[in-house]
C-alpha positions, -999 to 999 in steps of 0.1 A, spaced: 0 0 0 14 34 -7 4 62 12 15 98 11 12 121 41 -2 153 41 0 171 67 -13 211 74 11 233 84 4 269 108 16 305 93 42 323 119 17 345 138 29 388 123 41 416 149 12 433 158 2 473 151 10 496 180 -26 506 175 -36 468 194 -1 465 217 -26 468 248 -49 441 238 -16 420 230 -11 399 258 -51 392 256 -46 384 223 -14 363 225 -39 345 254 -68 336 231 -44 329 204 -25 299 223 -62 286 236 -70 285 200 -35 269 187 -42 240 216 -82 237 205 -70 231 170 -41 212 172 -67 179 163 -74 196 132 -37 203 122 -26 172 134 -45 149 111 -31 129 82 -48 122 48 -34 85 36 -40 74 3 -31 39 -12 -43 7 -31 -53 -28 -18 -49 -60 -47 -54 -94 -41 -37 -126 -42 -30 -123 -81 -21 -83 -77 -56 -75 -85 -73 -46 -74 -99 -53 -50 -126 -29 -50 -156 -25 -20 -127 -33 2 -134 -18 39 -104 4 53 -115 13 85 -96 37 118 -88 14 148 -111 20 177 -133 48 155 -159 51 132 -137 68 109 -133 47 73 -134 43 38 -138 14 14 -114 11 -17 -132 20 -53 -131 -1 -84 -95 4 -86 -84 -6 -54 -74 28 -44 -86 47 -13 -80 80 7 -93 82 42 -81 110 71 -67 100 102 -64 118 135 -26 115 135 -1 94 117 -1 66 142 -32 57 138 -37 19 125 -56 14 96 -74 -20 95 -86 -38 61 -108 -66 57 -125 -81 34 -153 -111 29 -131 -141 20 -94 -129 31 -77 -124 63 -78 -91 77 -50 -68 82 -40 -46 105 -14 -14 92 0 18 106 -11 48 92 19 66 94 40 35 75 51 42 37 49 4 22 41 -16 -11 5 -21 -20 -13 -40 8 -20 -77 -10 -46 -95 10 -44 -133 12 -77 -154 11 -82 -165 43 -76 -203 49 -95 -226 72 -65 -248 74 -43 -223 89 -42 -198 116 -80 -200 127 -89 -207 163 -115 -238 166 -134 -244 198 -129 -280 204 -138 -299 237 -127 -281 270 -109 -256 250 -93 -242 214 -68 -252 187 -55 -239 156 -75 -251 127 -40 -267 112 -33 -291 143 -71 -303 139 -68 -344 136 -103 -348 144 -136 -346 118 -149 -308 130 -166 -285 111 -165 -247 122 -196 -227 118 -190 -192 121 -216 -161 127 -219 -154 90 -235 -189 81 -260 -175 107 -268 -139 108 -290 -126 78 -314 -158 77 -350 -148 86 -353 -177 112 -367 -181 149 -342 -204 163 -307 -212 154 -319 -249 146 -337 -234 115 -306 -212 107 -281 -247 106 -300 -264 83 -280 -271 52 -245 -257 64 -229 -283 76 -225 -319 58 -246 -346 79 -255 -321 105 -293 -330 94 -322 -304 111 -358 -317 104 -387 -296 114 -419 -317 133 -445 -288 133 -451 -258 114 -464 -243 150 -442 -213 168 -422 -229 194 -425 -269 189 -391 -284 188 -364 -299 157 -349 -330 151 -311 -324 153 -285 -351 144 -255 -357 135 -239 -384 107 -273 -402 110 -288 -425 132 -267 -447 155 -294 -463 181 -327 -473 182 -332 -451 211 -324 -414 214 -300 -399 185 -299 -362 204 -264 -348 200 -251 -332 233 -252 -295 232 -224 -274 251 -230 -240 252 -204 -217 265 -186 -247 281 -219 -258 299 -236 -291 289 -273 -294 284 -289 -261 274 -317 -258 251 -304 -246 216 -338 -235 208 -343 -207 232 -308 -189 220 -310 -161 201 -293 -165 164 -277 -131 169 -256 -144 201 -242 -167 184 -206 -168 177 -195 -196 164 -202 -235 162 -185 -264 165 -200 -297 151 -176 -327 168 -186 -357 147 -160 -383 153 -145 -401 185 -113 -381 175 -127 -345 187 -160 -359 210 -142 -384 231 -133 -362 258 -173 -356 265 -177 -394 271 -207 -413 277 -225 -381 259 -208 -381 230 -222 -415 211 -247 -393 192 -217 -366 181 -214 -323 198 -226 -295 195 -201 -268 210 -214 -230 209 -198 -201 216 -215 -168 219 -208 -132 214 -180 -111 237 -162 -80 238 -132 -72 230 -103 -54 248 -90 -19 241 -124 -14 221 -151 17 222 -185 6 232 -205 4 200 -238 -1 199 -250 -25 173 -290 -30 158 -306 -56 138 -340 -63 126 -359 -90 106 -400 -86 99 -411 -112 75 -445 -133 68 -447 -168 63 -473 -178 40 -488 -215 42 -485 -229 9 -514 -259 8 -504 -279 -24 -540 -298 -26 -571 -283 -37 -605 -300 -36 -627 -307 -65 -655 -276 -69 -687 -291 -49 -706 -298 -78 -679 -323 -90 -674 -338 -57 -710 -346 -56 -706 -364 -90 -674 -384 -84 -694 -394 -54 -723 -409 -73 -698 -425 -95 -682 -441 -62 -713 -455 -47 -720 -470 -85 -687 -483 -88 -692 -505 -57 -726 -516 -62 -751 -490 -46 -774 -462 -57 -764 -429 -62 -775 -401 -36 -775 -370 -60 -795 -369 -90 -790 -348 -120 -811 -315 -107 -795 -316 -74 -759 -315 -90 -775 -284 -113 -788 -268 -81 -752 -273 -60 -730 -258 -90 -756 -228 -90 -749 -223 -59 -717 -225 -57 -687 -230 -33 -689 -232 4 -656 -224 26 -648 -255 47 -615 -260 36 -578 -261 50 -572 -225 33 -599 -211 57 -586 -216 88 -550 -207 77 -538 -171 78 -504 -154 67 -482 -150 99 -459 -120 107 -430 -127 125 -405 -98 135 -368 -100 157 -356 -72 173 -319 -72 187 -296 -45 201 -262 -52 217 -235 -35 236 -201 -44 238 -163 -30 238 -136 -30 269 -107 -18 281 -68 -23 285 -77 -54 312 -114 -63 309 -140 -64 282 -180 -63 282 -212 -70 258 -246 -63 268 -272 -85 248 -306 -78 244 -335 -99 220 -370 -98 208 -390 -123 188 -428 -123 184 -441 -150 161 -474 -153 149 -491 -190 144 -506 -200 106 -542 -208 126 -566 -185 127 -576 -176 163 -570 -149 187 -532 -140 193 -518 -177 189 -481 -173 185 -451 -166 207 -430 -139 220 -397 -142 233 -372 -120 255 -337 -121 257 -307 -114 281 -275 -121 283 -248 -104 296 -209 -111 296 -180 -97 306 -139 -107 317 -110 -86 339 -71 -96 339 -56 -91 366 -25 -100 366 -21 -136 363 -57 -140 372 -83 -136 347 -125 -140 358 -151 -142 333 -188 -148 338 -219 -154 312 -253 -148 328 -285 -151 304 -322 -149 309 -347 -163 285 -387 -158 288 -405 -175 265 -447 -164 262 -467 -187 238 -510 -193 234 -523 -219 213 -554 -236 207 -570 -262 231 -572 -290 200 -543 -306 183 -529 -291 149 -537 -328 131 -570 -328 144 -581 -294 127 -561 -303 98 -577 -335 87 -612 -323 99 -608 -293 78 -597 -312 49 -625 -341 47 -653 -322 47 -666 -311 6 -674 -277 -6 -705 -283 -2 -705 -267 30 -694 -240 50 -683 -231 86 -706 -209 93 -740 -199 79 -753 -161 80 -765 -162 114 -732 -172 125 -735 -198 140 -704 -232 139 -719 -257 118 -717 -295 115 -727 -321 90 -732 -356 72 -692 -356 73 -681 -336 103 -708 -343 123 -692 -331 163 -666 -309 152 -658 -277 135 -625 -264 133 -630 -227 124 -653 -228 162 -627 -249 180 -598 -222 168 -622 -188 174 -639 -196 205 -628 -234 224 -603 -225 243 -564 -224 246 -536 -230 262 -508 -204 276 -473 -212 283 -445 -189 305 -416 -206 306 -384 -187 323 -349 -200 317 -315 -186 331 -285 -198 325 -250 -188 341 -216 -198 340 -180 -180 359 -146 -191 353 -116 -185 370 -83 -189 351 -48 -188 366 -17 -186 347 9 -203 371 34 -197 341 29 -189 305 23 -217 299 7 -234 321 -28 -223 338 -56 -240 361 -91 -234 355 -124 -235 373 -161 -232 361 -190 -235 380 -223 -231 356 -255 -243 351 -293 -240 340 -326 -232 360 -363 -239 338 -394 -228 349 -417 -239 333 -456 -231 332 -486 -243 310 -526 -231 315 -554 -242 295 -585 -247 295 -610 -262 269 -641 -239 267 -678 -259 260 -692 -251 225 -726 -262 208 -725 -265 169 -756 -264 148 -775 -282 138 -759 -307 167 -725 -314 180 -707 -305 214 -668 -297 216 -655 -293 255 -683 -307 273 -658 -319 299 -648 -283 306 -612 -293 309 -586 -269 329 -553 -278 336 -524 -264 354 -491 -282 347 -458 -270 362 -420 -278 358 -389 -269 370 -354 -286 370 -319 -278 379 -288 -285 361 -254 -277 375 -218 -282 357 -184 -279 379 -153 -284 361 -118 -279 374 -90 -285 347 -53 -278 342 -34 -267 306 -2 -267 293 6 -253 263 46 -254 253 69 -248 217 103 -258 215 117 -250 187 95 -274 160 80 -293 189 46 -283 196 31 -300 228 -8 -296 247 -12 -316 276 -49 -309 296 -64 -326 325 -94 -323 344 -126 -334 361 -160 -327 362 -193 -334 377 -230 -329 360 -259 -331 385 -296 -325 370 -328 -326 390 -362 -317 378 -397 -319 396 -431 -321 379 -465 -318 389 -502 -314 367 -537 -307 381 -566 -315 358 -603 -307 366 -629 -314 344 -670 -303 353 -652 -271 358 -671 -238 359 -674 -225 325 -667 -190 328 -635 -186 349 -625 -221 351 -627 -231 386 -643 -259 408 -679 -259 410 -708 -282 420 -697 -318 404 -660 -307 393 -640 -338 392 -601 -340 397 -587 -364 367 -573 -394 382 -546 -381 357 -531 -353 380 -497 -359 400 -478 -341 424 -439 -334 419 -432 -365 440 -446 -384 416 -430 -365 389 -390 -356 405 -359 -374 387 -323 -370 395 -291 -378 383 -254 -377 388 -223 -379 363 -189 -377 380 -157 -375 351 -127 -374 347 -111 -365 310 -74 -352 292 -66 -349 258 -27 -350 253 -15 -334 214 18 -332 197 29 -317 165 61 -317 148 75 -287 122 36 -283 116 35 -315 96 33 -339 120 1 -343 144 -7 -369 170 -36 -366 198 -47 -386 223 -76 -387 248 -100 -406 273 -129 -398 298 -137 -420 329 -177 -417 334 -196 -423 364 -232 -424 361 -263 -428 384 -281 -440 359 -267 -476 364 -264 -503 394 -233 -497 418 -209 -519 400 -219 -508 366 -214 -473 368 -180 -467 354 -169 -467 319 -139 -457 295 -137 -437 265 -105 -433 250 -98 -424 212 -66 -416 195 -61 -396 162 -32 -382 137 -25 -361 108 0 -355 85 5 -324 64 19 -343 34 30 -314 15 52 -300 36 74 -329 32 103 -318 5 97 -348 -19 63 -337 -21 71 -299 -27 61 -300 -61 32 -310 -54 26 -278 -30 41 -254 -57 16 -267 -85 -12 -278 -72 -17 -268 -32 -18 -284 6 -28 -313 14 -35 -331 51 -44 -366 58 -62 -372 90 -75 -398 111 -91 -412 140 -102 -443 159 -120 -440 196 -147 -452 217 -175 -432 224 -206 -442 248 -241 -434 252 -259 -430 287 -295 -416 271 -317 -437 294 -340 -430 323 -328 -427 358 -340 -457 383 -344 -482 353 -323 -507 369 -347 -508 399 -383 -523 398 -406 -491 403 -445 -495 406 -472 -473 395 -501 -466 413 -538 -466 399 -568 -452 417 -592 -474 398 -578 -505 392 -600 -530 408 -641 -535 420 -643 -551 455 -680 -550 468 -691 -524 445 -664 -503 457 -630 -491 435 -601 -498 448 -565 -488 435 -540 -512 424 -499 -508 410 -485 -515 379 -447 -527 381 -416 -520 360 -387 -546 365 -358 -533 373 -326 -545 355 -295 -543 371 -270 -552 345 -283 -522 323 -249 -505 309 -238 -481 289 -244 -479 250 -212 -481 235 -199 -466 195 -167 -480 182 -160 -450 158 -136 -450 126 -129 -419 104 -108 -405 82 -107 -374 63 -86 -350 39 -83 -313 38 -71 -296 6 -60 -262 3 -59 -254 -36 -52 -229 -64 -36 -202 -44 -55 -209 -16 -87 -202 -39 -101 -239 -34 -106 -252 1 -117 -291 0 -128 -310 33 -133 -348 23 -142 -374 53 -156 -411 51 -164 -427 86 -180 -463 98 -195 -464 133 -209 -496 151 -230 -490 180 -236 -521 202 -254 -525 236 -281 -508 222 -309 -509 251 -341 -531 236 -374 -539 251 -378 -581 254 -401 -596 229 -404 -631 246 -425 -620 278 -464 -630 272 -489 -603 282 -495 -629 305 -470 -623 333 -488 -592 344 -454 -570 349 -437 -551 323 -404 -560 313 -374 -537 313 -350 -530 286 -316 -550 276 -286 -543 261 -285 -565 235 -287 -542 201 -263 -534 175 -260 -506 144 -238 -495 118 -239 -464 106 -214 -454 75 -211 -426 49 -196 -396 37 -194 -357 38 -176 -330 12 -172 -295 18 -157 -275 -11 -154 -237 -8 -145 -215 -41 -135 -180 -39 -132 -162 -72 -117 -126 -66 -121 -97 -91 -120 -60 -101 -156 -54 -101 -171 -87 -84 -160 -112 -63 -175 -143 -60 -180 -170 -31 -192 -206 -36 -193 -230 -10 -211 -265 -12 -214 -294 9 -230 -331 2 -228 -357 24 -248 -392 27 -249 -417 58 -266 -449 56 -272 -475 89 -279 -509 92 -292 -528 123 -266 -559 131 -284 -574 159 -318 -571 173 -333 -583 203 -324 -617 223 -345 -636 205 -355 -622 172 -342 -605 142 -369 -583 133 -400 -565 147 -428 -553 125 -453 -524 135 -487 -523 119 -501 -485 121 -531 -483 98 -523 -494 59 -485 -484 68 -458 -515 83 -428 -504 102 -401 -530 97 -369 -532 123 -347 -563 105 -312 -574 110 -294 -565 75 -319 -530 68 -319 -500 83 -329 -491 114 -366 -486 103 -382 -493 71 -414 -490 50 -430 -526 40 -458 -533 16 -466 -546 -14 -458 -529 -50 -482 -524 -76 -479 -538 -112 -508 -516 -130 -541 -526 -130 -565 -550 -141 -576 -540 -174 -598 -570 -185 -620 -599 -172 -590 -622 -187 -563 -605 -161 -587 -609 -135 -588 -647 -142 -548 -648 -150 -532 -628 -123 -521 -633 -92 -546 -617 -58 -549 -618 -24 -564 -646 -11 -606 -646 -16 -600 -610 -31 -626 -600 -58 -610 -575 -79 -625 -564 -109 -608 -543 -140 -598 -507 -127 -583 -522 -93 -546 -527 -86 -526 -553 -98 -498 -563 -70 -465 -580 -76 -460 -616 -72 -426 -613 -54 -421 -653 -50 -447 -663 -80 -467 -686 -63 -498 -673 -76 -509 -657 -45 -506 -623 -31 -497 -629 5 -471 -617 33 -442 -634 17 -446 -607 -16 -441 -577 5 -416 -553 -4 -391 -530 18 -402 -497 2 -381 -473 18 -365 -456 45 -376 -425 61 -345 -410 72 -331 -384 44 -300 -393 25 -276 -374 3 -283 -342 23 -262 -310 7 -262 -271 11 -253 -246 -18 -244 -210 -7 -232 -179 -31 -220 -149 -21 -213 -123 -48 -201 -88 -42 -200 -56 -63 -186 -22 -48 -206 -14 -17 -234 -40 -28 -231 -79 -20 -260 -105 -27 -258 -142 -10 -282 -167 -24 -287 -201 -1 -301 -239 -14 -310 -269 8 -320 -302 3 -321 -336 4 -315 -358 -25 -330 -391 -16 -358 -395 11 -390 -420 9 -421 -404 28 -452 -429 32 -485 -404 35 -519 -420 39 -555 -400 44 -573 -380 28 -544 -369 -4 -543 -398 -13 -576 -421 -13 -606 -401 -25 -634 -404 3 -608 -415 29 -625 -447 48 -654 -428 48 -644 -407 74 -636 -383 45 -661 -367 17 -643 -351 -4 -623 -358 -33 -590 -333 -47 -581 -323 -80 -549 -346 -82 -575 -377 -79 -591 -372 -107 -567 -386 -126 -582 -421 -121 -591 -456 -138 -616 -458 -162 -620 -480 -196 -611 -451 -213 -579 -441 -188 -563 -472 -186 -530 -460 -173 -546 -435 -146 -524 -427 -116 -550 -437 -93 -574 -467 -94 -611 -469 -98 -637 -450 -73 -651 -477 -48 -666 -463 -16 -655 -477 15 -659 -510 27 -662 -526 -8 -640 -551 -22 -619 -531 -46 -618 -503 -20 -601 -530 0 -576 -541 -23 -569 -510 -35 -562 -483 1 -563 -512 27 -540 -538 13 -507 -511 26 -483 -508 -8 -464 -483 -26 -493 -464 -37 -486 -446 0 -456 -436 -7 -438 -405 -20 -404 -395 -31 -393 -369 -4 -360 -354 -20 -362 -317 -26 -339 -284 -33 -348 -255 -15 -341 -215 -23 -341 -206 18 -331 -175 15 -320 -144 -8 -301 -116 5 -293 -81 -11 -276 -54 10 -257 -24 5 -233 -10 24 -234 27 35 -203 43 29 -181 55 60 -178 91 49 -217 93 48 -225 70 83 -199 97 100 -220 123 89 
């Protein structure tokens, strides 16, 4: 960079007239107070210069900003900038999206600043477990997630904002409602039981990622393999999630920072039912079809299209929803101590119609850390309230019931009252939404954590944290009694309930560090040991008969049977550990780490308690050997990585391995008078600990100039001990059984993550993708089978030794009968009577018969081939990032009302999709002939359970589109 200084000089003050000698020691006075006020002004420097790339490009939109001021500049399409200073030893800082920043003194002739793309594989901090390292010693599968991934996206929770970023960190949404809770997991599923990832935030296990808000977030680390997660133990099976959140910084003005999201999400509802007319003659064609009269002659179909459609559908009780975040922060700190002040707003509407259902959420959180000397304390303190109201119903209730019912009706008629009908004959959703009732949530969480660090030398310090989490957490509702007309009752029972919860989970850690170079010896030694105690209490009142204006006992209220007091609802648990990790590098090329954890938990019988995780992992910066330097000078850097460990899994309920009873009020009749009875759970005191035998390995790539950064990783996990219920006890024995260890799974796959920077004069571009697939397999099942399969309506859930965990099965279909003569020919279901128009199934074995033994595995439910596509482009002051998910293979079984046209006759209505369907004249239809329920072909053709259920899942998403512009120093100054 080349900078010339300017700087303004002062003219000699002139000998003054005799006429003014008397005013001149005034003057001399008000001269020197003037010389002193402007000595700011005179002192300033102008600096001009130019900033190129790696490739001695210019860079333009380049941010040249004053250390510790507002005072900057950005470089034009040139590369060339002038900015003032307030004196020449200011320091000038540039930094730009994609390269490593750098700091300069004003007052410093040089060459042109060249900025260097910024590698992950070098110089950058990761958090890893219990501390940091630099991305290049890394021998374990990590992925680093910084703020920028984050900030921008118009999400609610930070769940929402990782999906898609990180390869095989998979986030599937459950509900569309504000507040329900994600699926998180990491490198697929390893158990049968719970696949939850342990979450660390700020050093402190167990806090709800969900009530964070995005813009406190820091950074992220994802620990996937035993390599980087073993030192976390028995809660590591499942892989970690490490978060670090927003600080100050030393020797930094308090700035004051704002940002703001309003958005509306618009329910999209992809099915759209037949006009009422129509649905009254596909209905007459049904009834035909299996035999019976028809129920709507010619003049009433005239007399229904005349009048039109009515409004009970889905799209009537669905509403846009605005949703808005608020967030302001304050943070900067001095010579020894440093500060940031956090606060957070979100209010969230709900897609249902009703009054206010949504939530709102507050948040606090304050940090702050002082030196001094060799001491250093630092303390996070956080506050979360979270305010929600929803409906008293369930969101698949009001669904489906607004979904079955045809256009021939409406919710309400002009009088308005609720109505019911032939089809929805107790229940109206638009009522039950408006006017039944609700339920209201306050839910309080505060979180804390202080650490004390000592430096005994340089390089050796002791640590202490003490942290943990308080919930409180509150739920009232109440269903509210509602007549419909012309019949039909909805919360006769006058249900109010009052359920409370609270737990307590504390974290003390006490560990030692030592960090030491000599010469090209690199060596991390850290010890330490830990304890986790959790305790939560319960309790739920329900009344029902209650008093149907303000809820409260009257004449005849009755207290459920159902309600509990916190005895009956109080778990606690224990975990006492010690953990080290031990590393070593050699001349950066060489990289060897070891480390263990010794878990005690109270979740298992004295003698059963202990376990041992160890792992052990290396790398090897293969380029930097000399016979491989040409390889470095024409192509890039290359590391080879590994690691091997043992990781555990302690996800089960406390007390297990003790037999517990359960009490029931009325469990037995003695002389015309109830009595209450108990219900026992064995206990089982050889439960242990799940335990994953982890393998991965893994390649990062630094390429073209540092342009091309490639993260490659393959891993194989086997999970064994897997805790199973027994399948050999009769129903008989009059006790439930306890789990066992006795499963096993094996989980492989792969991940990439390719980042491509492309710098220019004008634009710059960033592309970074990732892909990554895991598939698992169950080894071993219970004691005394190899497979378990679960009927739920026309859907079977299949857990088999040699599939995945869980599987679809049914039949597959083969077309359809077409004539009399296939009817006679092909193979059917046992005393079947199918006729031309019905479904055709495959004869897997071709015995002639359609049985059990021609089912099908028809897919698996868990998405594969998940990837992420993010491009950043930027011209001058404007930048624009674009951002793709998806999931490229995924098989979804649906059943109901979208797919069989008068669903079981529960449902009576038919949707435009459907009408695509057999007749003699559409012999390759996508669905088969109309039958009404209850008929033979309707029961070959929706109740037999095959592929015509199931749906191919994979999708790409555009999740969001940014376009900003950024102001220009000179004018935010101003």
């Amino acid at each position: 960079m080349h900078m010339k200084i300017t700087e303004r000089t002062v003219v000699p003050r002139q000998s003054l007239p005799p006429a003014v000698q008397p005013f001149r020691k005034r003057a001399g006075f008000l001269l020197v107070t003037l010389l002193f006020l402007s000595s700011f002004v005179f002192a300033q420097v102008t600096v001009r210069g130019k900033v190129v790339n790696e490739s001695n490009t210019p860079i333009a939109g380049v941010s040249v900003q004053v250390k510790n001021s507002p005072t900057g500049t950005s470089t034009n399409a040139d590369g060339d900038f002038t900015v003032t200073v307030p004196a020449a030893t200011s320091v000038l800082v540039f930094s730009y999206v994609g390269y490593a920043t750098i700091e300069q003194a004003a007052g410093v002739s040089s060459a042109t600043i060249q900025l260097q793309p910024q590698s992950a594989s070098l110089g950058e901090v990761v958090v890893v477990g219990y501390g940091t390292q630099r991305r290049l010693s890394v021998t374990g599968a990590i992925d680093k997630i910084n703020a920028s991934a984050i900030e921008g996206k118009p999400v609610v929770n930070v769940s929402q904002a990782l999906q898609g970023v990180s390869p095989n960190l998979i986030i599937q949404q459950r509900s569309f409602e504000p507040g329900q809770g994600l699926n998180i997991n990491i490198r697929g599923l390893g158990t049968t039981g719970n696949n939850d990832p342990l979450i660390v935030i700020d050093g402190i296990v167990g806090g709800d990622i969900n009530l964070l808000n995005p813009n406190d977030i820091d950074n992220i680390s994802v620990l996937k393999d035993a390599g980087s997660a073993a030192i976390y133990g028995s809660r590591s099976a499942n892989g970690v999630l490490l978060i670090t959140t927003k600080r100050g910084r030393k020797n930094e003005k308090p700035n004051i920072t704002y940002s703001g999201t309003y958005g509306v999400t618009d329910p999209k509802i992809a099915a759209t039912p037949v006009h009422a007319w129509e649905n009254a003659y596909y209905k007459n064609e049904s009834l035909v079809n299996s035999g019976r009269q028809p129920v709507y002659s010619p003049t009433d179909i005239q007399n229904i299209a005349a009048a039109g459609d009515g409004d009970w559908r889905l799209s009537t009780i669905m509403k846009n929803a605005a949703q808005q975040t608020h967030n302001v922060s304050i943070k900067g700190g001095g010579q020894n101590n440093s500060f940031l002040v956090s606060l957070g707003y979100l209010d969230q509407d709900n897609n249902f119609i009703g009054p206010g259902y949504g939530i709102k959420r507050y948040n606090v959180r304050l940090s702050q850390s002082t030196d001094i000397g060799k001491f250093k304390l630092s303390s996070v303190l956080s506050y979360v309230r979270q305010d929600g109201k929803d409906h008293s119903s369930s969101a698949s209730t009001l669904i489906i019931d607004a979904s079955r019912v045809p256009l021939l009706y409406n919710f309400q008629d002009t009088m308005g009252r609720y109505l019911t009908n032939a089809v929805s004959a107790e229940f109206n959703p638009k009522g039950v939404l408006e006017n039944g009732g609700y339920r209201k949530s306050d839910n309080d969480e505060i979180f804390g954590s202080l650490t004390g660090e000592f430096a005994i030398t340089p390089d050796l310090k002791i640590r202490g944290v003490f942290g943990g989490t308080v919930r409180s957490n509150h739920t009232f509702g109440r269903r509210l009694e509602m007549s419909f007309f012309p019949g039909g009752r909805y919360g006769q029972d006058r249900e109010t309930f009052d359920d409370n919860y609270k737990s307590l989970l504390t974290n003390t850690q006490l560990i030692a560090e030592y960090k030491k170079r000599f010469g090209a010896h690199d060596v991390t030694l850290l010890v330490g040991g830990a304890n986790e105690s959790f305790k939560e209490q319960a309790s739920n009142l329900r009344k029902t008969l209650t008093d149907p204006i303000f809820g409260i006992p009257t004449t005849g209220t009755v207290v459920d049977a159902g309600s509990r007091n916190t005895n009956q609802g109080t778990k606690e648990s224990s975990l006492n550990s010690f953990f080290g990790r031990g590393g070593y590098s050699y001349n950066d090329k060489y990289f060897g780490e070891v480390s263990f954890r010794f878990d005690e938990s109270s979740n298992f019988a004295k003698g059963n308690r202990w376990s041992f995780f160890p792992s052990v992992s290396a790398g090897w910066r293969m380029t930097e050997e000399s016979f491989l330097s040409s390889l470095k000078e024409n192509v890039g850097d290359f590391k080879l990585r590994a690691s091997y460990g043992i990781l555990g899994n302690q996800n089960t309920d406390p007390y297990r391995y003790q037999t517990s009873y359960t009490s029931y009020t009325n469990a037995y009749g003695f002389n015309n008078v109830a009595v209450g009875g108990a219900g026992y759970l064995l206990g089982n005191a050889d439960l242990t600990w799940e335990t994953s035998a982890n393998l991965d390995i893994g390649l990062d790539a630094e390429l073209l100039n540092r342009r091309l950064s490639v993260t490659l990783g393959a891993f194989d996990k086997i999970t064994s001990d897997i805790l199973v219920a027994r399948d050999d006890v009769p129903l008989l024995f009059g006790a439930a059984f306890p789990d066992y260890n006795a499963a096993e799974v094996r989980n492989r796959g792969w991940e990439v993550n390719v980042t491509y920077r492309i710098p220019g004069k004008n634009f710059s571009h960033t592309i970074s993708a990732n892909l990554a697939d895991n598939k698992n397999e169950l080894r071993k099942y219970t004691f005394s089978a190899t497979e378990q399969v679960v009927r739920r309506e026309e859907f079977e859930f299949v857990r088999r030794v040699g599939l995945p965990i869980t599987v679809y099965q049914g039949y597959r279909r083969d077309g359809y009968f077409q004539t009399p003569d296939d009817v006679a020919k092909y193979a059917k279901p046992a005393n079947a009577t199918v006729v031309p128009g019905d479904i055709k199934f495959k004869d897997k074995n071709g015995d002639g018969i359609i049985d059990d033994q021609d089912k099908y595995i028809l897919g698996n439910q868990f998405p594969r081939y998940t990837f992420g596509l993010t491009y950043n482009l930027t011209f001058h002051n404007f930048d624009l990032q674009l951002f793709i998910q998806g999931v490229g293979r995924r098989e979804l079984m649906i059943r109901g009302e979208l797919v069989e046209p008068f669903h079981v006759g529960y449902s009576g209505t038919m949707y435009t999709h459907q009408t695509d369907y057999w007749t003699p004249t559409n012999p390759n239809a996508e669905y088969p002939r109309l039958a009404e329920s209850g008929s033979p072909s309707n029961q070959n053709n929706y109740r037999t359970g095959s592929d015509i259920y199931l749906f191919d899942a994979a999708y790409a998403r555009l999740k969001n589109v940014q376009i900003g512009y950024n102001l220009p120093a000179a004018v935010l100054q101003k």
